[in-house]
C-alpha positions as CSV (number, residue, x, y, z in Angstrom):
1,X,-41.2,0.9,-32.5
2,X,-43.1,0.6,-29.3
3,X,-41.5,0.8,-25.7
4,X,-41.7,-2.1,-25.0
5,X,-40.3,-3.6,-28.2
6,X,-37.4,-1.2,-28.1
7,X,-36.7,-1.7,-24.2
8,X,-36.6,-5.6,-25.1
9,X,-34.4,-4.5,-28.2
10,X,-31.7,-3.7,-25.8
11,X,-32.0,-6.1,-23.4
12,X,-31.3,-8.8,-25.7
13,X,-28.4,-7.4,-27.5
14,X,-26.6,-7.1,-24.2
15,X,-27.2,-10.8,-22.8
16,X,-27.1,-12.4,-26.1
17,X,-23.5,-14.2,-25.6
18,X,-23.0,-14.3,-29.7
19,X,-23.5,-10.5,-29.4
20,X,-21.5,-10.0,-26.4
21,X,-18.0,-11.6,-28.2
22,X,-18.6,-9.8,-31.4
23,X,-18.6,-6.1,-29.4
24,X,-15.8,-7.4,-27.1
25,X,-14.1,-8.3,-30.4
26,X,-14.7,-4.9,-32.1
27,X,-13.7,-3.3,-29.2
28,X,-10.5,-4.9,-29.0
29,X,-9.9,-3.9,-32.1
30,X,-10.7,0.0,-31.7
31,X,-8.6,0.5,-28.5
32,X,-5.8,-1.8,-30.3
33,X,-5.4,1.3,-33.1
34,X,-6.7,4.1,-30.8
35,X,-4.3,3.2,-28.2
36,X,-1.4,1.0,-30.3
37,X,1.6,3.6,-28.8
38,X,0.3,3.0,-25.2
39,X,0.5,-0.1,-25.4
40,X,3.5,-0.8,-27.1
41,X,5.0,1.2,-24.3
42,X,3.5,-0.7,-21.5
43,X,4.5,-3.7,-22.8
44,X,7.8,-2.9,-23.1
45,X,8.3,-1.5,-19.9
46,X,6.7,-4.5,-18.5
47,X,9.0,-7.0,-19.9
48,X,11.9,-4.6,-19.3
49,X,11.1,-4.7,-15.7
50,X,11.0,-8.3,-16.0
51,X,14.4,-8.8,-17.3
52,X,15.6,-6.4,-14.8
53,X,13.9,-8.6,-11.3
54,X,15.7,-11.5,-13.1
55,X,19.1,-9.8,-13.0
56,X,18.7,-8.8,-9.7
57,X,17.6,-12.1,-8.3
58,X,20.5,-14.2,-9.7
59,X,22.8,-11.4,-7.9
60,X,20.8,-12.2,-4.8
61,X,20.9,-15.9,-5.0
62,X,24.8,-15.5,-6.0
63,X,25.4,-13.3,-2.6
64,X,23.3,-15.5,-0.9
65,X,25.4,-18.9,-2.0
66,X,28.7,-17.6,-1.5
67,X,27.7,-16.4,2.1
68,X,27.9,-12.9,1.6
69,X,25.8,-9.9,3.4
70,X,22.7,-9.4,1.8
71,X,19.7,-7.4,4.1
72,X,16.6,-9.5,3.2
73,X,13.3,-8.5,3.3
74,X,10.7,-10.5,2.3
75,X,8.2,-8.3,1.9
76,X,10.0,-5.6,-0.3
77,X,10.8,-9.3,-2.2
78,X,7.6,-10.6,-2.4
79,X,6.0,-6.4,-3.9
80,X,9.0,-7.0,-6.3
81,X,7.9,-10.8,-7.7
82,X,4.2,-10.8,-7.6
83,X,4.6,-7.5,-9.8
84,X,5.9,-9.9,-12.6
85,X,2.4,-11.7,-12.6
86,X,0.5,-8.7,-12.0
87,X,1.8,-6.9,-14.7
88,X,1.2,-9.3,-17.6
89,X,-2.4,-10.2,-16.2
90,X,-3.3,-6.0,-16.3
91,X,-2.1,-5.8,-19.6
92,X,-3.8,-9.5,-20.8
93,X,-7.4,-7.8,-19.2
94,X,-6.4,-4.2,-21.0
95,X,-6.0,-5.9,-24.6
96,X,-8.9,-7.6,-24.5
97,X,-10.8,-4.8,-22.9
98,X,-11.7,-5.6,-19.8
99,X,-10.2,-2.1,-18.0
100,X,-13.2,-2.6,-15.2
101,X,-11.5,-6.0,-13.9
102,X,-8.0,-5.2,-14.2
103,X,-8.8,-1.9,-11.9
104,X,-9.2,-4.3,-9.5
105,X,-5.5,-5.2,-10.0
106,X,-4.0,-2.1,-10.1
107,X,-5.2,-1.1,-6.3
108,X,-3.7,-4.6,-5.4
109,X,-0.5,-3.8,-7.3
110,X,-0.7,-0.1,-5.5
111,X,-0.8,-1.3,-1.8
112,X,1.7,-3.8,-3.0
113,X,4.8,-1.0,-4.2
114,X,4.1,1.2,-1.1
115,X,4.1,-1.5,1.4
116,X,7.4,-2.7,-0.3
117,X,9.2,0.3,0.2
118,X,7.5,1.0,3.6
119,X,9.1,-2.0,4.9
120,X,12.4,-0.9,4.2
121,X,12.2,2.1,6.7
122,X,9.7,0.4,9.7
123,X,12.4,-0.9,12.2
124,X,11.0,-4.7,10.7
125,X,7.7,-4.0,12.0
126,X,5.6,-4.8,8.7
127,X,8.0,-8.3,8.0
128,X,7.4,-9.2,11.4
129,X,3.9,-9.2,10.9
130,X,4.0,-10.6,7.2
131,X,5.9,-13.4,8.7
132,X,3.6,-14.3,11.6
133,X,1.9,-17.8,11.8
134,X,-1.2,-16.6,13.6
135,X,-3.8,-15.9,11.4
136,X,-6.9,-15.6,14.0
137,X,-5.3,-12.0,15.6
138,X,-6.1,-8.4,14.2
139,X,-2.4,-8.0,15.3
140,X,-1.0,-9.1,12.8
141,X,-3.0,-8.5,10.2
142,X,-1.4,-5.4,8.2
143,X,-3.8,-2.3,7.7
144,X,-3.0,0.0,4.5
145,X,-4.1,2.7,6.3
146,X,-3.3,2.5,9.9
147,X,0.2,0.6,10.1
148,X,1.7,2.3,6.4
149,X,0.2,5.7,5.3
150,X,-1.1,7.0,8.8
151,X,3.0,6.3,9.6
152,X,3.9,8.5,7.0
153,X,2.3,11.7,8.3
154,X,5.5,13.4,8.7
155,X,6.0,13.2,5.0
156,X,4.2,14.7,2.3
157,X,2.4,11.6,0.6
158,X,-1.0,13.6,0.1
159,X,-1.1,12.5,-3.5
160,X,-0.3,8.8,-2.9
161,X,-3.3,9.0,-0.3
162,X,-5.3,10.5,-3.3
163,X,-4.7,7.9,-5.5
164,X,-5.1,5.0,-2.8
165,X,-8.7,6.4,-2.5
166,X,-9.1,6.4,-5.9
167,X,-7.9,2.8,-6.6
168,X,-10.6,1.8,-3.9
169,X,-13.7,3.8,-5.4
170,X,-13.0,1.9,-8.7
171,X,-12.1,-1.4,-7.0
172,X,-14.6,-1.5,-4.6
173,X,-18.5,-2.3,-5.8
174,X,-19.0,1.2,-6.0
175,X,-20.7,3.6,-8.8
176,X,-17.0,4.1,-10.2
177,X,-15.8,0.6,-10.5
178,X,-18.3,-0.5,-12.8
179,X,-17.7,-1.6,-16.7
180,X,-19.5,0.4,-19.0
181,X,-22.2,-1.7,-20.6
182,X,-21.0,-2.4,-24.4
183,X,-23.4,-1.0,-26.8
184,X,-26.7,-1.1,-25.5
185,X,-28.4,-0.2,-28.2
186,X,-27.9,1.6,-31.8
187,X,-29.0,4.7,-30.7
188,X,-26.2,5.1,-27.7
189,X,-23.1,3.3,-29.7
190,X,-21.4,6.5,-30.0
191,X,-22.1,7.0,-26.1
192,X,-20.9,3.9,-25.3
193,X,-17.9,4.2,-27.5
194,X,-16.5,7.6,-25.8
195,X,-17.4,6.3,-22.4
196,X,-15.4,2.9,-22.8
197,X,-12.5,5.8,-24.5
198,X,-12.0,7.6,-21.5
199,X,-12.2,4.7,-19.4
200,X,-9.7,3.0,-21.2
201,X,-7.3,5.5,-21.7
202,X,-7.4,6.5,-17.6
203,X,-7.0,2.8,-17.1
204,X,-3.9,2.6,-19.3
205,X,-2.1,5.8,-17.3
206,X,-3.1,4.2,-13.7
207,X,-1.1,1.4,-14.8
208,X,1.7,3.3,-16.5
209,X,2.2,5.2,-13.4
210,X,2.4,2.0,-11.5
211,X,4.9,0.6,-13.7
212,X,6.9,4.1,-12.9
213,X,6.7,3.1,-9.6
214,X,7.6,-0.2,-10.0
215,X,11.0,0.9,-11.6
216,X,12.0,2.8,-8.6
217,X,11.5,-0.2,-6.5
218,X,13.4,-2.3,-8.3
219,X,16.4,0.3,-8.5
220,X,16.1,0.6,-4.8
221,X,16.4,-3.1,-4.3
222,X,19.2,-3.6,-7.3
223,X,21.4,-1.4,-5.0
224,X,21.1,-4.0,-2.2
225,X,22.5,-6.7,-4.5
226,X,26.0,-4.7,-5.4
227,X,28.5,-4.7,-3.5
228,X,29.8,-8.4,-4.1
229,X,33.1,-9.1,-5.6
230,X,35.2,-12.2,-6.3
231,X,38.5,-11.0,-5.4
232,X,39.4,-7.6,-7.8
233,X,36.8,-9.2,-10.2
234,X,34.4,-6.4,-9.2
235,X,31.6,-7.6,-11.9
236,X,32.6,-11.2,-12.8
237,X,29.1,-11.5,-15.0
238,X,28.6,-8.2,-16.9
239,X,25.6,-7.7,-14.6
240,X,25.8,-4.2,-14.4
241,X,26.6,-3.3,-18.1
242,X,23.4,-5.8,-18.7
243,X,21.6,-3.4,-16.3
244,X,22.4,-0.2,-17.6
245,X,21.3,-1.3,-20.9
246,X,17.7,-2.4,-19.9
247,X,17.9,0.9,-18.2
248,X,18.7,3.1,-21.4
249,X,15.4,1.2,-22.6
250,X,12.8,2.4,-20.0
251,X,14.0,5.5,-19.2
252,X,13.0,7.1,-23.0
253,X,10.0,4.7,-23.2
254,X,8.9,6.7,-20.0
255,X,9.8,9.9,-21.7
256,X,8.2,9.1,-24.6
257,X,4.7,8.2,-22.9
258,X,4.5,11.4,-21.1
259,X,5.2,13.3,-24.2
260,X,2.2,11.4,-26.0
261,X,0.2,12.7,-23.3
262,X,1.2,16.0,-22.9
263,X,-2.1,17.2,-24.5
264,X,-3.7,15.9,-20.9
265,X,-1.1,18.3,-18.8
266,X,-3.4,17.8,-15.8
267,X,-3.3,14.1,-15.9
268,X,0.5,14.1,-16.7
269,X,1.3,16.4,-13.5
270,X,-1.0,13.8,-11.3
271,X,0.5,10.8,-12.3
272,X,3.9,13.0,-11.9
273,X,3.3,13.9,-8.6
274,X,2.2,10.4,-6.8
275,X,5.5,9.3,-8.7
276,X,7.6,12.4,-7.0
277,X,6.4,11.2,-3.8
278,X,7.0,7.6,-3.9
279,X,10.5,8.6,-4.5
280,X,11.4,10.1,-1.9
281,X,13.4,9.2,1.1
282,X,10.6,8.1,4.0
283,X,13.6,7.2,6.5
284,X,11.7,9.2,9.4
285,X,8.4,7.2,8.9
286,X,7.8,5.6,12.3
């Protein structure tokens, strides 16, 4: 087969749109049985931490109806909401393979759990500026890096910072946020098939670790809904026995997902250590 031939060979069986569904198809397919206990996992963490906002939001609207002290924050509220819809759209792009588009995501749903939490500990600087009505000035417009992680010098969020830069270099049109081409031609179908492998499978544990995160955010803000009690009726709707059983559900599927990946130690102690240091109290960020 001449150059030419084979050059127009592979042109065609990329753009051809018959072709393109059929690979998309068998790929969906592969990373379905390659990665079936990944994503069972996932998806059950994602509509555990579903059930969980719910709970807490009907204790917030209940404190909030019968006049008792809640501390709002609308932006740790809105991280906590929009991570509902983010959640099922990375996984809808995952299953059907699209792990280069739902990158895109994941940095969005990144800035969105640090900023969350960040707003708890800013003296109201980052709601005041999420609530402002002018649009046209810089000042109150909130930079990632200057108003949230540049404030948390005093603590050690060196791996957060790591994975923020990360998230960009595959969100941003750069080399690294591209998806790899499916099947090209005959000749690199094994190539292709390790290529969108790896890609996959470091897609999948980006979002796992986000969900990890997630979790600790929603603890964080189920603590600001207890406190309310009708007279010695100190849980008049089961909430907490509900919560501590969605609980006893996450915390081994979490186990269980690092365990499945214990044969990638060095991945496991990354995504350990940007989860460590979301964790922690930043109380002196100023």
């Amino acid at each position: 087969m001449s150059e030419l031939s084979e050059n127009y060979d592979r042109i065609t069986n990329y753009t051809n749109s018959d072709k393109i569904h059929s690979r998309i198809n068998y790929q969906k397919q592969l990373d379905k049985k390659v990665f079936s206990d990944k994503f069972r996992l996932i998806n059950n963490l994602i509509d555990s931490l579903a059930t969980l906002t719910d709970l807490y939001l009907k204790c917030i609207f209940m404190k909030q109806q019968l006049s008792l002290r809640y501390d709002d924050n609308v932006v740790m509220d809105n991280a906590l909401l929009n991570q509902i819809t983010l959640n099922y759209s990375i996984i809808f792009l995952l299953e059907n393979t699209f792990y280069g588009s739902a990158r895109v995501l994941l940095r969005q749903f990144f800035e969105f759990l640090i900023i969350g939490k960040f707003s708890e500990y800013d003296d109201g600087r980052i709601v005041k500026k999420w609530g402002s009505k002018s649009t046209n000035s810089r000042e109150n417009i909130i930079n990632f890096s200057n108003d949230v992680l540049h404030k948390l010098d005093s603590k050690d969020v060196s791996a957060i910072k790591e994975m923020w830069q990360e998230l960009s270099n595959v969100s941003h049109p750069t080399r690294y946020a591209q998806q790899i081409p499916y099947f090209l031609s005959s000749d690199l179908h094994q190539e292709s098939l390790d290529k969108n492998y790896r890609n996959m499978h470091y897609t999948l544990d980006l979002f796992f670790m986000l969900l990890c995160m997630n979790y600790h955010l929603l603890i964080n803000w189920g603590r600001k809904t207890r406190g309310w009690y009708l007279g010695y009726h100190k849980d008049p709707m089961n909430n907490w026995k509900l919560e501590n059983e969605i609980k006893e559900k996450i915390k081994p599927a979490i186990r269980e997902y690092f365990n499945i990946n214990n044969k990638h130690k060095g991945v496991n102690s990354k995504l350990k250590k940007v989860i460590f240091q979301y964790r922690q109290n930043w109380s002196v960020a100023k």
